[in-house]
N, C-alpha and C positions, 0 to 999 in steps of 0.2 A: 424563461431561460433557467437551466438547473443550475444547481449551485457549483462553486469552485470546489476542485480537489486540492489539495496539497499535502503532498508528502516530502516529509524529512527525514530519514530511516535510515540503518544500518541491520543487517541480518551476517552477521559469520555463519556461514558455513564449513564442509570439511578443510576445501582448499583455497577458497578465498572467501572476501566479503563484499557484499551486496550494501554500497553507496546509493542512494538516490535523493535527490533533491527534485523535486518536478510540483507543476502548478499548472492543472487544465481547469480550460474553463468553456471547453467546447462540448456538444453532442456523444458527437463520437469521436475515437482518438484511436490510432493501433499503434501498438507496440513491436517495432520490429529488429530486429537483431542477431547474432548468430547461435547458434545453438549452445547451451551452455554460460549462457552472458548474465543470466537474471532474470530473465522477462519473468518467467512462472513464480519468483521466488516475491518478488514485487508483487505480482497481481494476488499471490497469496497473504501478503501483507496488507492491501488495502482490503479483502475480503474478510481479512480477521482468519485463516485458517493457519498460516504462519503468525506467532508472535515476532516483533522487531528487537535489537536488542536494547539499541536505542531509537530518540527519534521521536514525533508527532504525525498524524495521518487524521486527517478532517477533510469533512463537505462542508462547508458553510458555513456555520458555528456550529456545526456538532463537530465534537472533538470523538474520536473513533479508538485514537491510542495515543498516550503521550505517559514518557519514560518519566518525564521530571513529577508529575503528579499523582503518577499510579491507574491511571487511566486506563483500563482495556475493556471497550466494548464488546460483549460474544459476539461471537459468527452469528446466529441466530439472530442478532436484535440489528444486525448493522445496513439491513435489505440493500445487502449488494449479491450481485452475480455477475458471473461470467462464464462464457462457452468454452473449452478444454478445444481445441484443434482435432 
């Protein structure tokens, strides 16, 4: 079984901010919503291509990003992906 995600995070953007609180611990999971809502701004936060501004993002016991300790894993080292639409 792979390990748990959880994300804790906040991203401001120009016109509003990107809240998320979520915990998978399934296979596969999609994200769906309406255009404009987050989804991209999330999945680039748990890939490490957005920074958060606050907030924690972990698989399992790796800690991936967290605001309170200085924490930010590169993109490079975090062996996540994901498919663009």
């Amino acid at each position: 079984m792979p390990h748990a995600l959880r994300v804790t995070a906040r991203k401001k953007l120009r016109d509003f901010s990107v809240d998320v609180d979520l915990h998978i611990d399934r296979n596969i999971t999609v994200m769906l919503g309406p255009s404009g809502h987050g989804k991209t701004t999330v999945l680039n936060m748990i890939a490490g291509i957005a920074r958060p501004d606050s907030g924690a993002i972990s698989i399992g016991d790796a800690r991936l990003y967290d605001s309170r300790h200085g924490i930010n894993v590169e993109m490079e080292k975090r062996s996540i992906g994901y498919v663009f639409q």
